[in-house]
C-alpha positions in Angstrom: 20.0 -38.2 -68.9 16.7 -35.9 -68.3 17.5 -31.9 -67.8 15.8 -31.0 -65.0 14.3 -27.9 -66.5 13.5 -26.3 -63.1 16.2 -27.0 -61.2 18.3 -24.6 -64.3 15.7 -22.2 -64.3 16.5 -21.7 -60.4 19.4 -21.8 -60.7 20.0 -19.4 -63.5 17.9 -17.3 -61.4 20.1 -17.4 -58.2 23.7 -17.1 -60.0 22.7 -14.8 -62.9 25.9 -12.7 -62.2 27.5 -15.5 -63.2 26.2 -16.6 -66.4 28.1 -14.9 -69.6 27.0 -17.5 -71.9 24.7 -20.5 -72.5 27.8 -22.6 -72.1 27.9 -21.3 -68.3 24.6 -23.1 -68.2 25.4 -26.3 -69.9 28.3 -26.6 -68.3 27.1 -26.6 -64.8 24.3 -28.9 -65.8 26.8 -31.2 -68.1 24.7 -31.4 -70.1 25.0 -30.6 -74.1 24.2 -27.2 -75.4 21.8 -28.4 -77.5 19.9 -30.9 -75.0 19.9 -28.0 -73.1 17.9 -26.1 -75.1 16.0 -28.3 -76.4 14.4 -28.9 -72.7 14.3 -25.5 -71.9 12.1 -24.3 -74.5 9.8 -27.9 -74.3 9.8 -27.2 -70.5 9.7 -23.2 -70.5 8.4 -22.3 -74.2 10.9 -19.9 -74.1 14.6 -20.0 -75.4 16.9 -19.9 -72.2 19.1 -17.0 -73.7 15.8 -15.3 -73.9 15.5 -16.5 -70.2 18.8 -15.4 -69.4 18.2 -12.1 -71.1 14.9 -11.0 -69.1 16.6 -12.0 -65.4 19.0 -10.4 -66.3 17.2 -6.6 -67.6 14.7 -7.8 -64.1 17.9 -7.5 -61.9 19.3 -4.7 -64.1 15.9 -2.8 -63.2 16.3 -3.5 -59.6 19.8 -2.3 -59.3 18.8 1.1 -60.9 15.6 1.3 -58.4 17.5 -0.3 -55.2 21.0 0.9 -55.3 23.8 3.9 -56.2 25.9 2.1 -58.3 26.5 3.4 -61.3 25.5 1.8 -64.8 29.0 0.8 -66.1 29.0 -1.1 -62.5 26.0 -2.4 -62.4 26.7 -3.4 -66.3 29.9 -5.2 -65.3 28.2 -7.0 -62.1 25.6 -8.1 -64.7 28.3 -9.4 -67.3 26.3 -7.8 -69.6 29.1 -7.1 -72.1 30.4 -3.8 -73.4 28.9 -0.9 -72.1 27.7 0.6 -75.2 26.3 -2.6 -76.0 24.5 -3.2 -73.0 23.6 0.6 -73.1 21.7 -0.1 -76.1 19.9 -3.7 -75.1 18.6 -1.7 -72.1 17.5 1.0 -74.1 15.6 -1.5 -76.8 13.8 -3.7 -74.1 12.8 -0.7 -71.9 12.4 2.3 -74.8 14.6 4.8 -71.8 18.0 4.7 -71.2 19.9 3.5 -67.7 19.8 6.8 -66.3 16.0 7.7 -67.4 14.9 4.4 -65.9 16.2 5.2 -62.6 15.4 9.6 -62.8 11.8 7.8 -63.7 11.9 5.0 -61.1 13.9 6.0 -58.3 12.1 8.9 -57.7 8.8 7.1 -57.7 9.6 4.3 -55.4 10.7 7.6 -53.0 7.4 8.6 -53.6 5.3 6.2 -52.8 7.6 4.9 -49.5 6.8 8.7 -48.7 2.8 8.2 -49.1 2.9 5.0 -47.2 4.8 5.7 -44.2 
């Protein structure tokens, strides 16, 4: 049976507070781990924990911009692991902390909503 590469890349996309592992994915699917990735990256060039990785630091981003919640929460709503740990994946793909993304971020959005209206 064909993996139909787009409908997991959607719905990865919809449910990514629910995906803690690849097996999440395959399990959904039913397909095999290894099928699984071996379509994603023919499909997508791109592994799908690498996928998984960057929706996940996209929606990360947002929450910081978007809402009040704090890091741990956001963290935890993300299932990005243990908080030091995520801390520290945030920190490598972005080069600022949580709380310097949003200082930097929030305050800009504020900014420009400011200019336009």
């Amino acid at each position: 049976m064909a993996t139909d590469v787009a409908a997991v890349r959607n719905w990865v996309e919809q449910n990514i507070t629910e995906i803690r592992t690849y097996d999440d994915v395959a399990g959904k699917f039913r397909v095999s781990r290894e099928s699984l990735r071996k379509a994603f990256v023919r499909k997508e060039k791109v592994t799908l924990t690498r996928f998984i990785g960057s929706i996940k630091l996209q929606r990360c981003q947002e929450l910081l911009r978007t809402s009040d919640l704090l890091c741990f929460q956001i963290i935890y709503e993300l299932k990005l692991g243990r908080e030091d740990v995520a801390a520290r994946w945030f920190k490598r793909q972005t080069g600022m902390t949580m709380g310097e993304y949003r200082r930097c971020y929030k305050n800009r959005d504020v900014a420009i909503t400011t200019m336009v209206a």
